[in-house]
N, CA, C and O atoms as a Maestro MAE file, in Angstrom:
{
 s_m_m2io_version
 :::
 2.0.0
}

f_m_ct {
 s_m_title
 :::
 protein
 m_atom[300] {
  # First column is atom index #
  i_m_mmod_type
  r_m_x_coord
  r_m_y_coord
  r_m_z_coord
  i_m_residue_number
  s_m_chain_name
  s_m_pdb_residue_name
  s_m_pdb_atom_name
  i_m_atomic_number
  :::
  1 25 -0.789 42.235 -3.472 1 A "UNK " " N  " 7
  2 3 -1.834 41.471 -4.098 1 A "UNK " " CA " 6
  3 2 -2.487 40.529 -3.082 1 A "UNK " " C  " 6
  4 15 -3.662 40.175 -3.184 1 A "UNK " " O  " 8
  5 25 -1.656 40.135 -2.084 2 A "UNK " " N  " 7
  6 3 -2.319 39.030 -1.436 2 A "UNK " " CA " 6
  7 2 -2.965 39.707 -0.448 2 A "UNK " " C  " 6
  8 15 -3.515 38.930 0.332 2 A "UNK " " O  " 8
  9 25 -3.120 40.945 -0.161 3 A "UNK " " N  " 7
  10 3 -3.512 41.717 0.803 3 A "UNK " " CA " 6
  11 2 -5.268 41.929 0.291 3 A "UNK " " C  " 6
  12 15 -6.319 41.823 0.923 3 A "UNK " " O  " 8
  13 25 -4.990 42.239 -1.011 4 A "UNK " " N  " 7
  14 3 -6.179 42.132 -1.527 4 A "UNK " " CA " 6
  15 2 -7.518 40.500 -1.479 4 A "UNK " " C  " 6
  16 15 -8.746 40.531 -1.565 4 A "UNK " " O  " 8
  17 25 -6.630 39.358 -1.323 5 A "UNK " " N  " 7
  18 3 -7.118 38.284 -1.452 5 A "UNK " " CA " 6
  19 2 -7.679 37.813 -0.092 5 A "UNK " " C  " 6
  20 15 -8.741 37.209 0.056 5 A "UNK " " O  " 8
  21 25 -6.851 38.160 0.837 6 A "UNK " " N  " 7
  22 3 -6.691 38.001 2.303 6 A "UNK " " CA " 6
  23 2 -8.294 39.109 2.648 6 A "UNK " " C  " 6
  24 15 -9.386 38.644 2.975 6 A "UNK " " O  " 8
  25 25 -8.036 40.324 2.487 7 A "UNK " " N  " 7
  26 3 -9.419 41.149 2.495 7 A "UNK " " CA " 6
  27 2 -10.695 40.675 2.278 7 A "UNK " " C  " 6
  28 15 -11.630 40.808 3.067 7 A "UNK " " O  " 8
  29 25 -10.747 39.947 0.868 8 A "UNK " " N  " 7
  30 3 -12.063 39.732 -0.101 8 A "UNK " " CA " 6
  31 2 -12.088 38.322 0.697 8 A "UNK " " C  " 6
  32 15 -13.198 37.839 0.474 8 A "UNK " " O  " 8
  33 25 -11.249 37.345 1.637 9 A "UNK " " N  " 7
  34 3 -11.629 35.841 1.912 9 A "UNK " " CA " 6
  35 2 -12.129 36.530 3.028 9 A "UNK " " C  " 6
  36 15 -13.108 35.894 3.421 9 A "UNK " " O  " 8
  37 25 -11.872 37.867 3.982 10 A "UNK " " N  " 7
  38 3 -12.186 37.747 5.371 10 A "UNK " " CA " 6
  39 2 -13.998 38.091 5.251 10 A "UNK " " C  " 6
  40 15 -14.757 37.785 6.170 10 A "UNK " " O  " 8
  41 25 -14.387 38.642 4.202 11 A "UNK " " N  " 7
  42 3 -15.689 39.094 3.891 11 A "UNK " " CA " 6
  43 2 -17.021 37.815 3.897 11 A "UNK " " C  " 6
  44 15 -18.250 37.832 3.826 11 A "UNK " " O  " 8
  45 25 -15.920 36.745 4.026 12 A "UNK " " N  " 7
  46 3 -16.287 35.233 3.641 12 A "UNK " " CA " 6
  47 2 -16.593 34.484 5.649 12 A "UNK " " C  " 6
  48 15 -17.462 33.979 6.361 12 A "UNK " " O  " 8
  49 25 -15.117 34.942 5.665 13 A "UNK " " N  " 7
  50 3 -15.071 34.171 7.168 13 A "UNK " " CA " 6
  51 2 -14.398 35.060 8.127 13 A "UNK " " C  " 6
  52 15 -13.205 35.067 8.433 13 A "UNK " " O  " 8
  53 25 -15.415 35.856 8.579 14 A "UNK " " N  " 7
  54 3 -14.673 37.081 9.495 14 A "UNK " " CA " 6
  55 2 -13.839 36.878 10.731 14 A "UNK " " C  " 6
  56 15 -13.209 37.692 11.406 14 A "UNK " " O  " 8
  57 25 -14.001 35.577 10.850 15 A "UNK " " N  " 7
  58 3 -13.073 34.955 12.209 15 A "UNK " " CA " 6
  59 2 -11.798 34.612 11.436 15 A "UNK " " C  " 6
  60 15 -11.621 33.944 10.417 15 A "UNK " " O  " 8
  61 25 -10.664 35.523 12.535 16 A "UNK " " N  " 7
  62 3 -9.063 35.642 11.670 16 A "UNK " " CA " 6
  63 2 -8.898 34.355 11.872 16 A "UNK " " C  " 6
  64 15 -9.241 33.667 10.911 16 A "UNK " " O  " 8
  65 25 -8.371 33.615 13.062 17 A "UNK " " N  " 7
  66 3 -8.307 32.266 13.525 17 A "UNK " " CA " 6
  67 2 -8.634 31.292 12.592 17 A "UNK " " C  " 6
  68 15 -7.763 30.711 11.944 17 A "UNK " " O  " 8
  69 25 -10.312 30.972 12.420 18 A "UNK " " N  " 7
  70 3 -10.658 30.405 11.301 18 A "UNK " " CA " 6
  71 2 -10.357 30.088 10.076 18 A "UNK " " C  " 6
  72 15 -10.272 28.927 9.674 18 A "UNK " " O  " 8
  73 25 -10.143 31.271 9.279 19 A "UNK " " N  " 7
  74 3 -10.048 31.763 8.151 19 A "UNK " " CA " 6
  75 2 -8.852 31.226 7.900 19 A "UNK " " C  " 6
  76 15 -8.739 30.667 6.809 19 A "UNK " " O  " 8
  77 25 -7.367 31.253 9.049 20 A "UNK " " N  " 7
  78 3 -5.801 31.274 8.510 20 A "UNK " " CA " 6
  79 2 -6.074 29.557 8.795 20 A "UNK " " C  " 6
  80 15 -5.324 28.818 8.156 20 A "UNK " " O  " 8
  81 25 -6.813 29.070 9.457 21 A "UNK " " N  " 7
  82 3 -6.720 27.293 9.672 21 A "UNK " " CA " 6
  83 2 -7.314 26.643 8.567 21 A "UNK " " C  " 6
  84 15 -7.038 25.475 8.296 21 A "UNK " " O  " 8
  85 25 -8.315 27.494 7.742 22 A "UNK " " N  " 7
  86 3 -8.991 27.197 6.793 22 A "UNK " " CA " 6
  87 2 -8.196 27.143 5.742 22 A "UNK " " C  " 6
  88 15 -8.058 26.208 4.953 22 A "UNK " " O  " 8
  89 25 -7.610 28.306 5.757 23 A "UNK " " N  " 7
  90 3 -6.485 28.265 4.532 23 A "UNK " " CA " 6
  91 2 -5.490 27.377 4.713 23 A "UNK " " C  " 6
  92 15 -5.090 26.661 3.795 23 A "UNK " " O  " 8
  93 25 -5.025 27.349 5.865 24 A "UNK " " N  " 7
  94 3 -3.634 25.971 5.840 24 A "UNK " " CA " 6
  95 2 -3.994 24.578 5.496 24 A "UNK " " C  " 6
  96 15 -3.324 23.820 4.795 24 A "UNK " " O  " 8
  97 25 -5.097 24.331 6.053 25 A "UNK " " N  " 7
  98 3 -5.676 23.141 5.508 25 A "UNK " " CA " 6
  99 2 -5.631 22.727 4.076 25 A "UNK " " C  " 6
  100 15 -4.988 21.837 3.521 25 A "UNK " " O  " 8
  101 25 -6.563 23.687 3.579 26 A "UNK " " N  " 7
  102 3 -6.809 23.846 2.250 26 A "UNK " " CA " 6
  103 2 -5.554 23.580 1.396 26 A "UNK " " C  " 6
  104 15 -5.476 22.679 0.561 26 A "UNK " " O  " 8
  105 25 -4.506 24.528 1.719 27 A "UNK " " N  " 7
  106 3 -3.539 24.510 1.073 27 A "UNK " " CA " 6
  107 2 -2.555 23.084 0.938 27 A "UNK " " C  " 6
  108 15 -2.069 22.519 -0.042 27 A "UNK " " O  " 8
  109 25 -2.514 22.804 2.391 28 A "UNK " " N  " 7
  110 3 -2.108 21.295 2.229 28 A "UNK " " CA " 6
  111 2 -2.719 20.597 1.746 28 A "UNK " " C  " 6
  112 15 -1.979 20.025 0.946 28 A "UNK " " O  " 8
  113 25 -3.529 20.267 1.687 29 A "UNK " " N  " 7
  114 3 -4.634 19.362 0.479 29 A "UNK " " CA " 6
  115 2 -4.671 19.413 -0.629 29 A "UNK " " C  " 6
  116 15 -4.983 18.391 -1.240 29 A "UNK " " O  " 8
  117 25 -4.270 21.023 -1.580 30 A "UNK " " N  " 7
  118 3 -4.511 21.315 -2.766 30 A "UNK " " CA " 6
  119 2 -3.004 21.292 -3.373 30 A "UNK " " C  " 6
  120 15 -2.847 20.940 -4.543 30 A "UNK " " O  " 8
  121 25 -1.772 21.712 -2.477 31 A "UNK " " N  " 7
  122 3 -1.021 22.032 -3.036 31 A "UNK " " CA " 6
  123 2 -0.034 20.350 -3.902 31 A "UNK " " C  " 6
  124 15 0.089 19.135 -3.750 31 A "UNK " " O  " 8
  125 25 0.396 21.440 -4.750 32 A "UNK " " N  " 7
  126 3 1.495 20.243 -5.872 32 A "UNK " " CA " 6
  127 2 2.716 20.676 -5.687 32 A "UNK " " C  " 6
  128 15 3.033 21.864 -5.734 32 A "UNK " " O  " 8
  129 25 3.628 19.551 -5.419 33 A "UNK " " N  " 7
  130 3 4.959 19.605 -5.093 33 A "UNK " " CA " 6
  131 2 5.191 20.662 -6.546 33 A "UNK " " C  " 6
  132 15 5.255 21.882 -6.393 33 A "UNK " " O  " 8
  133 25 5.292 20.083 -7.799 34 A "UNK " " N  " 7
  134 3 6.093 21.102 -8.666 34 A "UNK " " CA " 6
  135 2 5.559 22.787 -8.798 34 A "UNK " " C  " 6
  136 15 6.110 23.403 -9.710 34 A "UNK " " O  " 8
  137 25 4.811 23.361 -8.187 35 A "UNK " " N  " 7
  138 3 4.092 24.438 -8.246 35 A "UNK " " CA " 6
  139 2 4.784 25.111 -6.884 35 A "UNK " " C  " 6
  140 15 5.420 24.465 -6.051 35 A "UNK " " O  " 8
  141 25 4.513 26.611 -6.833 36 A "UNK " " N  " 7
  142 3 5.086 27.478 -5.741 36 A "UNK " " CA " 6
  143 2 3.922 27.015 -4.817 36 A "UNK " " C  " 6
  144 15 3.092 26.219 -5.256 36 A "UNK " " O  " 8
  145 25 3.858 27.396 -3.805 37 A "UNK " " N  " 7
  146 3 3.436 26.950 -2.738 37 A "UNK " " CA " 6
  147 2 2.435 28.568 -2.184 37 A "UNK " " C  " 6
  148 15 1.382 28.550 -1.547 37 A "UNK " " O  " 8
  149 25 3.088 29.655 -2.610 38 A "UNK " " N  " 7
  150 3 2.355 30.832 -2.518 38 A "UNK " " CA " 6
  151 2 1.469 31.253 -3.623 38 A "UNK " " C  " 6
  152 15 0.805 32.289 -3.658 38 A "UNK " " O  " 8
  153 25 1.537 30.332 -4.517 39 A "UNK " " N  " 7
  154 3 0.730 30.138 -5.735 39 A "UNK " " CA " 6
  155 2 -0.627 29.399 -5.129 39 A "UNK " " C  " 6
  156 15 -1.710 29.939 -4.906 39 A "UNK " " O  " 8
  157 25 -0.386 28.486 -4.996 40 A "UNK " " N  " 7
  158 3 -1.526 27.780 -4.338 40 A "UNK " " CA " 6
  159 2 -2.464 28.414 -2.845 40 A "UNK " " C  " 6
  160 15 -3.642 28.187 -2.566 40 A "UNK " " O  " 8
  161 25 -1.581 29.148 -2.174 41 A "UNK " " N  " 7
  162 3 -1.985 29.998 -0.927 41 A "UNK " " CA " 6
  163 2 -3.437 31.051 -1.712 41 A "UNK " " C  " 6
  164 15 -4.657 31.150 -1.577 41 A "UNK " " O  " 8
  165 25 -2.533 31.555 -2.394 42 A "UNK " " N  " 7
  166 3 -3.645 32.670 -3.701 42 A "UNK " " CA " 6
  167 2 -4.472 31.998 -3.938 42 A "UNK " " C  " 6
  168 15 -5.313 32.418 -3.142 42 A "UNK " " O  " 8
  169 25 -5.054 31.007 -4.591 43 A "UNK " " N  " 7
  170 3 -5.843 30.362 -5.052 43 A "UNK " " CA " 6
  171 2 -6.480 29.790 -4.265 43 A "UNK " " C  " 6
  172 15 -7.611 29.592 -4.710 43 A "UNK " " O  " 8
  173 25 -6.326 29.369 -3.196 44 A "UNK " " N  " 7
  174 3 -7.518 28.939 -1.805 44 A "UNK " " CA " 6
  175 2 -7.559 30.077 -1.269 44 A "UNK " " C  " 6
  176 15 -8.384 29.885 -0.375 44 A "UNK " " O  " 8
  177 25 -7.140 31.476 -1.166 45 A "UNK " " N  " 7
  178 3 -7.777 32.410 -0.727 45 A "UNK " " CA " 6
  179 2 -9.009 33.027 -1.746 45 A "UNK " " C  " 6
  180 15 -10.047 33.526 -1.309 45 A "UNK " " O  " 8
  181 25 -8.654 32.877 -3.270 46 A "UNK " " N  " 7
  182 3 -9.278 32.832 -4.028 46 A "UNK " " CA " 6
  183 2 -10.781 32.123 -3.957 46 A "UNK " " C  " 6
  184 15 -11.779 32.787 -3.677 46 A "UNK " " O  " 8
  185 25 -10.821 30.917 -4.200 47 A "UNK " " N  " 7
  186 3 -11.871 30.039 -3.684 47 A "UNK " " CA " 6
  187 2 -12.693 30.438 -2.582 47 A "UNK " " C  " 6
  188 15 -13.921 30.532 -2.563 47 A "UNK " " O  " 8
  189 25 -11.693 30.709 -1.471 48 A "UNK " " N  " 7
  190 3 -12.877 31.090 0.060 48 A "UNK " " CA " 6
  191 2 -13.455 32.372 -0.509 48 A "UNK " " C  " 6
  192 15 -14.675 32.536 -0.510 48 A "UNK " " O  " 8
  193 25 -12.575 33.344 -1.022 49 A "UNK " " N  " 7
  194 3 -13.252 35.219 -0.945 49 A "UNK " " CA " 6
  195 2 -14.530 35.071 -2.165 49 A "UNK " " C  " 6
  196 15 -15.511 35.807 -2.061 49 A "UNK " " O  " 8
  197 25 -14.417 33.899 -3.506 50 A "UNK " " N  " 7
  198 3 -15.885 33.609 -3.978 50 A "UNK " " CA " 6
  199 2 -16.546 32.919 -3.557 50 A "UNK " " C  " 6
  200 15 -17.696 33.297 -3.782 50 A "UNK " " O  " 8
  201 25 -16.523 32.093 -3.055 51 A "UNK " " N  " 7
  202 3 -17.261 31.527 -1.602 51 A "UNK " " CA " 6
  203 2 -18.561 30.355 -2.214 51 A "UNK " " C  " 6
  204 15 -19.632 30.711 -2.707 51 A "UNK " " O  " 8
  205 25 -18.210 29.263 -2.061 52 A "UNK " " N  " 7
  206 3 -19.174 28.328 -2.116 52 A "UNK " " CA " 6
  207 2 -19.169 27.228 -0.979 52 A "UNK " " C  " 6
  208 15 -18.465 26.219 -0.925 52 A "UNK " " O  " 8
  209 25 -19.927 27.578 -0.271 53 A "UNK " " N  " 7
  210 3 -19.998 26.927 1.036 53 A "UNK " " CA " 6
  211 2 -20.355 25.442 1.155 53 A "UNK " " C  " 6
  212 15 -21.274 25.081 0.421 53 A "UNK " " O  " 8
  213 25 -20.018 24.882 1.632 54 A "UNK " " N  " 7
  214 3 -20.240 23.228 1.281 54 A "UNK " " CA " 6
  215 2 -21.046 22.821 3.170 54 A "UNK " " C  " 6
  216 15 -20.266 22.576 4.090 54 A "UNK " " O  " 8
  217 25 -22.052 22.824 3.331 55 A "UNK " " N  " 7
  218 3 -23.199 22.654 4.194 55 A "UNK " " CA " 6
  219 2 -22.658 20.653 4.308 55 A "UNK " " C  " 6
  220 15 -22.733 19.903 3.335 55 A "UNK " " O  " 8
  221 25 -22.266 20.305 5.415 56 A "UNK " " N  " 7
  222 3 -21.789 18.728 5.609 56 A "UNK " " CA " 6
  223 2 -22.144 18.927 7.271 56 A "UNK " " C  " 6
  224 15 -21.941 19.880 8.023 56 A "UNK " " O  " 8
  225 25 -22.718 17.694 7.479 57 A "UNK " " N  " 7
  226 3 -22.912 17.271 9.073 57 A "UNK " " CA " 6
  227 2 -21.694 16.839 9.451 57 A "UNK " " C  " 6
  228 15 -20.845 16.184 8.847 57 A "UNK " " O  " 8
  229 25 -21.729 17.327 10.607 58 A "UNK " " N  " 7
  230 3 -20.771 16.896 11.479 58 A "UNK " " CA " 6
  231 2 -21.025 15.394 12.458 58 A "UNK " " C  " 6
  232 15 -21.959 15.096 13.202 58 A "UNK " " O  " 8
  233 25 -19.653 14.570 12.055 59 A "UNK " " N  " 7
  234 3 -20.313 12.777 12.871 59 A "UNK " " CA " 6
  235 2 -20.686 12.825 14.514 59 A "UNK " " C  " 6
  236 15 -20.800 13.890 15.121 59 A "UNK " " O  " 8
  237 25 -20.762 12.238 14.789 60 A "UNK " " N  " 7
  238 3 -21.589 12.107 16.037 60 A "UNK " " CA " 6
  239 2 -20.144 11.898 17.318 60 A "UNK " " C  " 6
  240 15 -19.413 10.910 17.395 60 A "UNK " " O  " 8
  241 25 -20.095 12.866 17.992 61 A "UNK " " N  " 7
  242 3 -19.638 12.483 19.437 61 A "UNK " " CA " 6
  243 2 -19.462 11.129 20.067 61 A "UNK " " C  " 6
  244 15 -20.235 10.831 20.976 61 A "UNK " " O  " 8
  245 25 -18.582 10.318 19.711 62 A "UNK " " N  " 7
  246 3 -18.460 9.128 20.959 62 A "UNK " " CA " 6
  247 2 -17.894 9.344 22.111 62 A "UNK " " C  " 6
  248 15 -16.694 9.615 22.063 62 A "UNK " " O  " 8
  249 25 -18.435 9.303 23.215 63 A "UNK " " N  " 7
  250 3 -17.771 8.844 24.519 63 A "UNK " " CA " 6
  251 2 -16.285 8.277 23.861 63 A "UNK " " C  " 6
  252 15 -16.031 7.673 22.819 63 A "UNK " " O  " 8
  253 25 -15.420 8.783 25.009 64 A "UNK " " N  " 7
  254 3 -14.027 8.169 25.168 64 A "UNK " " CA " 6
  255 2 -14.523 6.505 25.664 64 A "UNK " " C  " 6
  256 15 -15.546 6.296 26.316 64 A "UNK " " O  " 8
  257 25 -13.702 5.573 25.267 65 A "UNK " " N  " 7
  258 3 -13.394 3.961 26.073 65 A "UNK " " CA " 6
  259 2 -12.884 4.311 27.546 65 A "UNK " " C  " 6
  260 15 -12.078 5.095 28.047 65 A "UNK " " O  " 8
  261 25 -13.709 3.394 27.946 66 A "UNK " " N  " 7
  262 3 -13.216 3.167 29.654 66 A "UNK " " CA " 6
  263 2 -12.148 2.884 29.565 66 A "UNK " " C  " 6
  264 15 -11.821 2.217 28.584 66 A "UNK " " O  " 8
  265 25 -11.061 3.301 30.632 67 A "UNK " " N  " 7
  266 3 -9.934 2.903 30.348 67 A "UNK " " CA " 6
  267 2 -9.917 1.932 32.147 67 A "UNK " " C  " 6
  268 15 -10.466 2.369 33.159 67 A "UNK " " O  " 8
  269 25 -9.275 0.845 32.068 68 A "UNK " " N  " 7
  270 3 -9.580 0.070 32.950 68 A "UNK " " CA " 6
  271 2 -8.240 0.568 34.118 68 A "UNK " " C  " 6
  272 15 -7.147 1.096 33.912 68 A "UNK " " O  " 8
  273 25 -8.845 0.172 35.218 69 A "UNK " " N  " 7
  274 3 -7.467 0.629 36.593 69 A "UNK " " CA " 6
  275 2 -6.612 -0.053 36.340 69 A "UNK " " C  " 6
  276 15 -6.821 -1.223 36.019 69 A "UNK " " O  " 8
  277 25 -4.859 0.696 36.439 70 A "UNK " " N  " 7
  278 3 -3.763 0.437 36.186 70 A "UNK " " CA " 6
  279 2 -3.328 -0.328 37.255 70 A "UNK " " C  " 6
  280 15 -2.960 0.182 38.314 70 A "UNK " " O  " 8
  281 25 -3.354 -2.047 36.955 71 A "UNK " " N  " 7
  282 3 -2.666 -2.864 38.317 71 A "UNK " " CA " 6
  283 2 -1.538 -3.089 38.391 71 A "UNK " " C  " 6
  284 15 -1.034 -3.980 37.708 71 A "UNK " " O  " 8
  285 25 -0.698 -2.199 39.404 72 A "UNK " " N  " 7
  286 3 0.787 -2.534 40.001 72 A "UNK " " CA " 6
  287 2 1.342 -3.112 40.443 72 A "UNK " " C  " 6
  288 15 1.346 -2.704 41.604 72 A "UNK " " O  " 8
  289 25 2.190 -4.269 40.346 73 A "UNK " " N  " 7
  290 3 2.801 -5.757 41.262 73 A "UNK " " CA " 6
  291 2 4.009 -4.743 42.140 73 A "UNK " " C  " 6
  292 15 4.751 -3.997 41.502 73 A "UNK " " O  " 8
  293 25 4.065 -4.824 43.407 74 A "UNK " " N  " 7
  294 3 5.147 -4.367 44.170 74 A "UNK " " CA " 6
  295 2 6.140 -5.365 43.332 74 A "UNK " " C  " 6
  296 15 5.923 -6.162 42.419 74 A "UNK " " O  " 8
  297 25 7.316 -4.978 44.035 75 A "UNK " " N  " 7
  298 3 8.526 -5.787 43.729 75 A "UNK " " CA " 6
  299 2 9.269 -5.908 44.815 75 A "UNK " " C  " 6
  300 15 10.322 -6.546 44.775 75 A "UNK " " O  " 8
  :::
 }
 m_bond[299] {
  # First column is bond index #
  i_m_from
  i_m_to
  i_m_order
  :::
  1 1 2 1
  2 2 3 1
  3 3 4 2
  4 3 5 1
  5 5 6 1
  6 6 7 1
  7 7 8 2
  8 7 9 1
  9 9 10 1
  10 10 11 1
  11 11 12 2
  12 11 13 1
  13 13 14 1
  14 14 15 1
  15 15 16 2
  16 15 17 1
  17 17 18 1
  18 18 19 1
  19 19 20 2
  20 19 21 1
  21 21 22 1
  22 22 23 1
  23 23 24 2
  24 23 25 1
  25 25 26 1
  26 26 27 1
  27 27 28 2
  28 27 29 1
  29 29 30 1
  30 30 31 1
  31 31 32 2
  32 31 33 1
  33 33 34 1
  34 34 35 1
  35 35 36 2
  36 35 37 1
  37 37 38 1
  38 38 39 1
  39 39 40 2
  40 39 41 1
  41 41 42 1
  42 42 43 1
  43 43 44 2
  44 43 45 1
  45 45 46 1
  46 46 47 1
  47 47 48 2
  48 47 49 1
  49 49 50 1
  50 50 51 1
  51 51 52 2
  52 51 53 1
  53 53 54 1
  54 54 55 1
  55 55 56 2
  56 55 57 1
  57 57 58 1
  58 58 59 1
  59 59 60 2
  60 59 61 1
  61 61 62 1
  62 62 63 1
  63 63 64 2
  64 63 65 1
  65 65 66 1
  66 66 67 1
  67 67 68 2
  68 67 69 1
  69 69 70 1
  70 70 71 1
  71 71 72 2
  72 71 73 1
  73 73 74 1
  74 74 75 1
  75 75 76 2
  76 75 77 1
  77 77 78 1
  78 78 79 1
  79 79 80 2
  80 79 81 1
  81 81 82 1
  82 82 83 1
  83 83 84 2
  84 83 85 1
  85 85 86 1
  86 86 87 1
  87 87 88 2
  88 87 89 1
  89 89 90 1
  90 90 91 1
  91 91 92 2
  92 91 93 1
  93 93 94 1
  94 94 95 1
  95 95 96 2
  96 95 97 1
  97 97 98 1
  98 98 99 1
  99 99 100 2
  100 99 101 1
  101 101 102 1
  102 102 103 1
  103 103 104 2
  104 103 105 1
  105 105 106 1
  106 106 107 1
  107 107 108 2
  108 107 109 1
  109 109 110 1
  110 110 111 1
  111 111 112 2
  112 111 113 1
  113 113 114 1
  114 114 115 1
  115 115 116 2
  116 115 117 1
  117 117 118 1
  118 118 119 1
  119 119 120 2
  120 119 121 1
  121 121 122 1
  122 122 123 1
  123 123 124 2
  124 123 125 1
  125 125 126 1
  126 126 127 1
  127 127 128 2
  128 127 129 1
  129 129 130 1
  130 130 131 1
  131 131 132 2
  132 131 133 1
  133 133 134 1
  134 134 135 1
  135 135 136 2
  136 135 137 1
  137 137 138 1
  138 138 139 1
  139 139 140 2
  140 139 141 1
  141 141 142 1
  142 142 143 1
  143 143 144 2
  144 143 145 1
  145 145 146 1
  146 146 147 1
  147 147 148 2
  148 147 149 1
  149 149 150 1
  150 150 151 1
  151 151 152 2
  152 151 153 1
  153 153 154 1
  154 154 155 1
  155 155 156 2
  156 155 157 1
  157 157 158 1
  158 158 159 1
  159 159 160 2
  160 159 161 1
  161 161 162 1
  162 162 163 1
  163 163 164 2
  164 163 165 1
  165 165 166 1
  166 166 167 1
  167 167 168 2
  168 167 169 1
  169 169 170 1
  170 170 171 1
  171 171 172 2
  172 171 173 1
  173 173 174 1
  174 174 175 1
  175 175 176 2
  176 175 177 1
  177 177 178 1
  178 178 179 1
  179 179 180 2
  180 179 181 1
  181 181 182 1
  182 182 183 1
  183 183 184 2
  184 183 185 1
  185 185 186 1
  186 186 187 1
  187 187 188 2
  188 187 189 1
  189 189 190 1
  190 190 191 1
  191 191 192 2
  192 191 193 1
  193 193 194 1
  194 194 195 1
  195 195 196 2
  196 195 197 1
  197 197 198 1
  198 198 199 1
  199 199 200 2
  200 199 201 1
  201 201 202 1
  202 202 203 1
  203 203 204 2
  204 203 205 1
  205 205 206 1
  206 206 207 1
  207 207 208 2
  208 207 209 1
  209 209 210 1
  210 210 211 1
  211 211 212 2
  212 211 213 1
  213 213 214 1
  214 214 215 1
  215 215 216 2
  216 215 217 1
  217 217 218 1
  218 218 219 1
  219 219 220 2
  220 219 221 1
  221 221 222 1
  222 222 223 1
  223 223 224 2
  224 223 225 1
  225 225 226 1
  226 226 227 1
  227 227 228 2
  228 227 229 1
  229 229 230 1
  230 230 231 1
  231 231 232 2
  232 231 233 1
  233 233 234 1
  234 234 235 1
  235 235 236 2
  236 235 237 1
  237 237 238 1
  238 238 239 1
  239 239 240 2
  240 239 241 1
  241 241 242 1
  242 242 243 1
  243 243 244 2
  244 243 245 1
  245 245 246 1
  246 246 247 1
  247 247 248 2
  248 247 249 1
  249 249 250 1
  250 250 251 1
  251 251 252 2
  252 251 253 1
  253 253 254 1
  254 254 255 1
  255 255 256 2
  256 255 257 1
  257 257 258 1
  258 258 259 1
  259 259 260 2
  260 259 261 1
  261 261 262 1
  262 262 263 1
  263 263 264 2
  264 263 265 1
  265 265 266 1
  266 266 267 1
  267 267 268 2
  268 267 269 1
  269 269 270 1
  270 270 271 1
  271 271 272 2
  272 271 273 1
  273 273 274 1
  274 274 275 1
  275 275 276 2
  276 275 277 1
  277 277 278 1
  278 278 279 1
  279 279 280 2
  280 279 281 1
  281 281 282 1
  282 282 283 1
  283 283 284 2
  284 283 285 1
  285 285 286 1
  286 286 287 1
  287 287 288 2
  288 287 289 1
  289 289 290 1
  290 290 291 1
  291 291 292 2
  292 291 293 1
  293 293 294 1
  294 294 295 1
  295 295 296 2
  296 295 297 1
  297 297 298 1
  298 298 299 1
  299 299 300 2
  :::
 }
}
């Protein structure tokens, strides 16, 4: 069955990589301690393979902080 779910999400997000980070995410976010955990896997594969894409900007790039020179006292 999940072979089937796994199929119909890749039709969604054809990058394997993607797709399995998408789902772990997901799953940690959605899942409930008292519920199976491969229950919930189904159901965010579910979600991606009907597919409602959520279009969000991405925040803006900051420069890293200067990090200032490390001063060493001999001893």
């Amino acid at each position: 069955m999940r072979s089937t779910l796994v199929f119909d999400a890749a039709t969604k997000i054809a990058n394997r990589f993607l797709l399995a980070s998408t789902v772990m995410r997901a799953t940690r976010k959605l899942h409930i301690p008292s519920t199976r955990t491969e229950d919930t896997v189904n159901k965010v594969f579910s979600s991606v393979a009907e597919g409602n894409p959520v279009h969000a900007s991405l925040p803006e790039v900051l420069p890293p902080p200067v990090i200032d020179e490390l001063i060493t006292t001999s001893l």
